[in-house]
C-alpha positions in Angstrom: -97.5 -15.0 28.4 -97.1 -16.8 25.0 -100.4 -14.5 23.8 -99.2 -11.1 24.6 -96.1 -11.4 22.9 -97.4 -10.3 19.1 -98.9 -7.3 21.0 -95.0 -6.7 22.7 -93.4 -7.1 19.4 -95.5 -4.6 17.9 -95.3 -1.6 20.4 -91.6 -2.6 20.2 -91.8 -2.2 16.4 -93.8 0.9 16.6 -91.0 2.7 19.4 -88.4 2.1 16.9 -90.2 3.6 13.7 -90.7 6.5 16.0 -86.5 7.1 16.5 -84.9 9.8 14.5 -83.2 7.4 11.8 -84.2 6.0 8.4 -86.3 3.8 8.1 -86.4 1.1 5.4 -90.0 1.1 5.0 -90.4 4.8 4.2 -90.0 5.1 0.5 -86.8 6.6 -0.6 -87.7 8.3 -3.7 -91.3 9.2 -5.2 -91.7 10.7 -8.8 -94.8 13.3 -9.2 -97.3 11.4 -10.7 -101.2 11.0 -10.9 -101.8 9.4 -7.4 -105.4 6.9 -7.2 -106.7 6.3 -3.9 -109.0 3.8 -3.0 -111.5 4.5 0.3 -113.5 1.9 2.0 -116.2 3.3 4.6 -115.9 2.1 8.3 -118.3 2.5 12.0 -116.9 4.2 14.3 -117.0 1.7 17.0 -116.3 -2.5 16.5 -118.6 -2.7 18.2 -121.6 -1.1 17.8 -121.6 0.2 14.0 -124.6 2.4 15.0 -122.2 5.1 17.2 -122.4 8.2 16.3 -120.4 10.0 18.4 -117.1 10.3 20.6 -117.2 12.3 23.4 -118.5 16.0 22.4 -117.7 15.3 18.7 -121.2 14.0 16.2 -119.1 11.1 14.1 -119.7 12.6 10.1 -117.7 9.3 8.8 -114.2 7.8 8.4 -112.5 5.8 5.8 -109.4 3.5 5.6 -107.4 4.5 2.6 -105.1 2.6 0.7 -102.8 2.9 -2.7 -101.1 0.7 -5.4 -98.4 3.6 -5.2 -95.7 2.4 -2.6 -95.0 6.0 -2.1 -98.4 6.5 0.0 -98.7 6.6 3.6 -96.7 8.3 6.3 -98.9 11.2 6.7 -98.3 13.2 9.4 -100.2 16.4 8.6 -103.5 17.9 6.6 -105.1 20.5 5.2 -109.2 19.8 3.7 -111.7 22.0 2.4 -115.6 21.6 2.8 -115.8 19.9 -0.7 -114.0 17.1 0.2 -109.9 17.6 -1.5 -107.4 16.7 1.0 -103.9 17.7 0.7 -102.0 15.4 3.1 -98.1 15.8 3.6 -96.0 12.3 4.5 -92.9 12.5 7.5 -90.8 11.8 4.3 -91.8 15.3 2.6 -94.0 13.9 0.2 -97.6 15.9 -0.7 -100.2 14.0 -1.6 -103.5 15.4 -3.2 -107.1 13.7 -3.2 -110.8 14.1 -2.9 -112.9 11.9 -0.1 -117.0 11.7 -0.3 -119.4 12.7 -2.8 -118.7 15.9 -3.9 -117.2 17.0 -7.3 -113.3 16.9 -7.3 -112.0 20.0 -8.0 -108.1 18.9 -8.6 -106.4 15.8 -10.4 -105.2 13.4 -7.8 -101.1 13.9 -7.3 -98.4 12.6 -5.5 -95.2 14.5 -5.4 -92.3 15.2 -3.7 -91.7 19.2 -1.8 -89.4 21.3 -4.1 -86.0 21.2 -2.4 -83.4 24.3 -2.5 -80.4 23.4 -4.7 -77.7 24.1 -1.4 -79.8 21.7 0.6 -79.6 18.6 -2.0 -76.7 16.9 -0.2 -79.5 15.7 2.2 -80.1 12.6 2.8 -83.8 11.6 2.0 -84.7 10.6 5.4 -83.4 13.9 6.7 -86.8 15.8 5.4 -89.2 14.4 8.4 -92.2 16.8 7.5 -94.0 17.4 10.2 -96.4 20.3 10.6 -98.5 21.7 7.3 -99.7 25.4 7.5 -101.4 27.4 4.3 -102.3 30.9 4.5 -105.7 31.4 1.6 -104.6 35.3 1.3 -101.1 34.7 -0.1 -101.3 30.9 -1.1 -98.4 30.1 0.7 -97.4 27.3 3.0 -95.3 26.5 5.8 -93.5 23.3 6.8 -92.0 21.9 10.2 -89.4 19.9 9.8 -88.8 17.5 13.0 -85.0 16.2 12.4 -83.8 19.6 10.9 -85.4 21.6 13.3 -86.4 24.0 10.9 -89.5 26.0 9.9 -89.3 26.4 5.8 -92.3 28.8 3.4 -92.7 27.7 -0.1 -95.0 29.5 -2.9 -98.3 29.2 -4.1 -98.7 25.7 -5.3 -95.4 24.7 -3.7 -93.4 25.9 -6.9 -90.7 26.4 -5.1 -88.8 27.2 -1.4 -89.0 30.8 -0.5 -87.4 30.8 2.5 -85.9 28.2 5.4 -85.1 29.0 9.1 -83.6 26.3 11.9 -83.9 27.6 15.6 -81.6 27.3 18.3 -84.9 27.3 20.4 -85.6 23.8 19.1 -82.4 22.6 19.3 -82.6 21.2 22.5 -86.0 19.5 21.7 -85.1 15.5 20.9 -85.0 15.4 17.1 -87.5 12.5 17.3 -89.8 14.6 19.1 -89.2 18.3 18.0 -91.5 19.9 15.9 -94.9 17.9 15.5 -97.3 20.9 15.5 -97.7 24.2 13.9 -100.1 26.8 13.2 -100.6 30.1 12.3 -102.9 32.8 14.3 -105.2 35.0 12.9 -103.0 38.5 13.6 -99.6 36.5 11.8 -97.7 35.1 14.6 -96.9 31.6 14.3 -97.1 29.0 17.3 -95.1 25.6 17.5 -95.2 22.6 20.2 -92.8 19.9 21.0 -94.0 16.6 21.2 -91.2 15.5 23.6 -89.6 19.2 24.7 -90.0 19.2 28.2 -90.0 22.3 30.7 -88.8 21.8 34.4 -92.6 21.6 36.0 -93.4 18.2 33.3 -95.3 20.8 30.6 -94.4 20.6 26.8 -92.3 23.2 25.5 -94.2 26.2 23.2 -92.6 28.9 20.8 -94.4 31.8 19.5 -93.3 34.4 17.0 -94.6 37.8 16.1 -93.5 37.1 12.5 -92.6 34.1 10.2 -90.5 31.5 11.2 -89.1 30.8 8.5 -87.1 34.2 7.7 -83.8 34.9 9.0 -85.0 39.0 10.6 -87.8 37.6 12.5 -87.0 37.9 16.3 -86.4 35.5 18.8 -89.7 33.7 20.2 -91.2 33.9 23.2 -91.5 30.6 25.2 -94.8 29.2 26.4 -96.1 25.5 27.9 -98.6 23.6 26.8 -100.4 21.0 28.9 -101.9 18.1 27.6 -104.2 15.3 28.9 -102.2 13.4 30.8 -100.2 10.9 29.3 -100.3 12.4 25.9 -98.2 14.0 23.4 -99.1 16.6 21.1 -98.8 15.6 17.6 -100.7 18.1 15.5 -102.7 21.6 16.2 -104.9 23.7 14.2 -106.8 27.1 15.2 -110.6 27.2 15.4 -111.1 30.4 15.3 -109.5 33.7 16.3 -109.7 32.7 20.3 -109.4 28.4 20.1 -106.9 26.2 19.2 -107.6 22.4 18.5 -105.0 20.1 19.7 -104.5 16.3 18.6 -102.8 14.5 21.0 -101.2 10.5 20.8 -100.0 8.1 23.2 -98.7 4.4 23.0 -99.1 1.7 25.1 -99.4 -2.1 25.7 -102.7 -2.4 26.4 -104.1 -0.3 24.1 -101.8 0.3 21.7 -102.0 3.9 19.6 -104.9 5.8 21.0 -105.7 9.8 20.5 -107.1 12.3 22.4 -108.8 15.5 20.8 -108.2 18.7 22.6 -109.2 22.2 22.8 -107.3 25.6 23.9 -108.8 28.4 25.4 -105.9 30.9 24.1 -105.8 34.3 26.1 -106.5 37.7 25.1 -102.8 38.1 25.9 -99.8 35.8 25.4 -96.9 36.3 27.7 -93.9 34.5 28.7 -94.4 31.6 30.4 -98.2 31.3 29.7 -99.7 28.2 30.2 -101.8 26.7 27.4 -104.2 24.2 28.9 -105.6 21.3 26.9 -109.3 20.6 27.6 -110.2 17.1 26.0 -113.1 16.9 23.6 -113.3 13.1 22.7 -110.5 10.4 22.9 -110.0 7.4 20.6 -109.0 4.3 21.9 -110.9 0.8 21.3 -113.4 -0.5 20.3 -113.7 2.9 19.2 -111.1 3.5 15.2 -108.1 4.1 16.8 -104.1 4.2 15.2 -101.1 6.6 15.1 -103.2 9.9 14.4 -101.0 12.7 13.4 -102.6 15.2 11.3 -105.4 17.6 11.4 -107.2 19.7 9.7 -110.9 21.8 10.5 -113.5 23.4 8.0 -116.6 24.9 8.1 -119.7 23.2 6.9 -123.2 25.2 7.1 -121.5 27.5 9.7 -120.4 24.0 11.5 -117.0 23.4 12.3 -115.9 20.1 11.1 -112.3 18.5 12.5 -110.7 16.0 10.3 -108.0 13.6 11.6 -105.4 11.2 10.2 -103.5 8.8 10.9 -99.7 8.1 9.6 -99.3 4.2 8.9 -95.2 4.6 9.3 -95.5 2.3 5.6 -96.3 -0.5 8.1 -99.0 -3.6 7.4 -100.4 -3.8 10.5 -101.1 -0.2 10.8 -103.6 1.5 8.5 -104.5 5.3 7.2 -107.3 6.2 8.8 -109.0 9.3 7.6 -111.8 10.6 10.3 -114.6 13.5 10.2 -116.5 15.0 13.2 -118.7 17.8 13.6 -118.3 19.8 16.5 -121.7 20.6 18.6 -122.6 24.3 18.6 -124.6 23.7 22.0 -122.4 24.2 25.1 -121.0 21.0 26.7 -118.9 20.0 29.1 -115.4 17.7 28.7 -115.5 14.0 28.7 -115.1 12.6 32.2 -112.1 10.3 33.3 -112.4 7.3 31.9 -115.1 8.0 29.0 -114.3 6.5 25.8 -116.9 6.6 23.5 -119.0 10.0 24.6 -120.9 7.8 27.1 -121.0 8.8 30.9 -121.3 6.6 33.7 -124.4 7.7 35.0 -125.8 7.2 30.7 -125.9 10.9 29.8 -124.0 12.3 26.9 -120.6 15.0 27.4 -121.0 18.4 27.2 -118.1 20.5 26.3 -118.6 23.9 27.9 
């Protein structure tokens, strides 16, 4: 009894960070600055440094990253590009740029806090739980989901400022702790969020789609849709693959094993009604001896025609937990879904999953 309870303390520790209230350990104010971010190379698997993959996902590499800046960490959402700049946005609304791997770096590393509108400045700090990161290339704007406001706000190019800010009465019922984790826009404009803990009647999470932006007062009312996860997870980030996939990552907690993460992929239909059921369809899942921790953030590029998914993880500003930034390619060849049970892309009979 004596040996499990560090492991109870923790997961205790961990369900309190993950309440809607400040927190000590998330920094309370971060100047813009030049950020410097130091990345140390890891295996896959504790085990057996020679893994390569998880489930139907080829590992490409991961890296555990750390700062002297106390305002780094937290991240809870991502955008990448093939050349290897991240732009990673903390639950405590702070954007943080920096380059990963080998290639030329094409910005100066930043840290710096989201531009705030003057009539919202009575806020407290803790208040701007960032959330969900969307950036359309045509217009160089972004989006933002904001989990304890319950809002969805657009800023300009280069985040010079906030365009426009929207809260939903949709969302209001979701728990503030586990509104708005997951946003993303399609290909034809509308824009689709998830709840991580909004619940329909039949167990499904709770789904929002609009035909326009979110974030401006004349857009109409959105239409309501369920998502289904793998079971026992909770969605915490989602990002499109192309015009007819969506990529879902999804997180769960527990005493034996802790944060683990599954990796999940949407079939979205030709049509999107009321009520329509968006089925997750698990790729890989992360759970030891494979790197596992409180993944929240995603992001997917394209690499010799190759789509490549990139995950983080927020470190809630913790020292036992870490940020952990992971890249997979996905295989072009058709496969099927990891069986029950798999953990590390190996099936019980020895072959390799396929995801068809």
């Amino acid at each position: 009894m004596a040996s499990a309870m560090p492991r109870i303390l923790i997961v205790l520790a961990l369900a309190v960070l993950l309440l809607p209230a400040p927190h000590l350990s998330k920094p309370q104010s971060v100047q813009a600055g030049r950020l410097l971010v130091r990345a140390r190379a890891l295996p896959l698997s504790s085990l057996d440094p020679g893994l390569a993959y998880a489930g139907a996902l080829d590992y490409l590499g991961g890296w555990s990253l750390e700062s002297d800046n106390p305002g780094f960490g937290g991240l809870s959402s991502l955008l990448a590009d093939p050349s290897g700049q991240m732009l990673g946005l903390s639950d405590s609304g702070i954007l943080m740029g920096f380059h990963i791997g080998p290639g030329a770096e094409r910005l100066r590393p930043f840290i710096a806090p989201l531009p705030v509108r003057a009539k919202d400045r009575h806020r407290p700090w803790w208040s701007w739980d960032s959330e969900a990161l969307v950036h359309d290339p045509a217009t160089d704007r972004y989006w933002v989901g904001f989990e304890l406001l319950q809002a969805v706000c657009r800023y300009g190019p280069g985040f010079a400022r906030v365009e426009a800010c929207r809260a939903w009465p949709e969302m209001f019922a979701w728990p503030e702790t586990g509104s708005i984790e997951s946003l993303v826009r399609l290909p034809d404009g509308r824009f689709l969020a998830i709840g991580e803990m909004g619940m329909t009647a039949d167990g499904r999470h709770e789904a929002l789609l609009w035909d326009g932006d979110p974030a401006e007062t004349a857009t109409a009312d959105p239409v309501h849709l369920r998502y289904a996860p793998p079971q026992g997870y909770r969605p915490t980030d989602a990002v499109m693959l192309d015009a007819r996939h969506m990529l879902v990552l999804n997180r769960r907690l527990t005493l034996q094993e802790l944060f683990t993460a599954v990796i999940a992929i949407v079939d979205l239909p030709a049509r999107i009604d009321a009520d329509t059921v968006l089925k997750a369809r698990p790729l890989a899942r992360l759970a030891p001896p494979l790197l596992a921790d409180n993944f929240e953030g995603m992001a997917v590029t394209r690499e010799a025609g190759r789509p490549v998914i990139w995950i983080i993880s927020d470190d809630n500003h913790e020292f036992f937990q870490r940020t952990l930034l992971l890249r997979f390619g996905l295989r072009e060849l058709p496969f099927h879904p990891p069986l029950e049970g798999e953990v590390d892309g190996r099936r019980p009979d020895g072959g390799v999953s396929r995801y068809r």
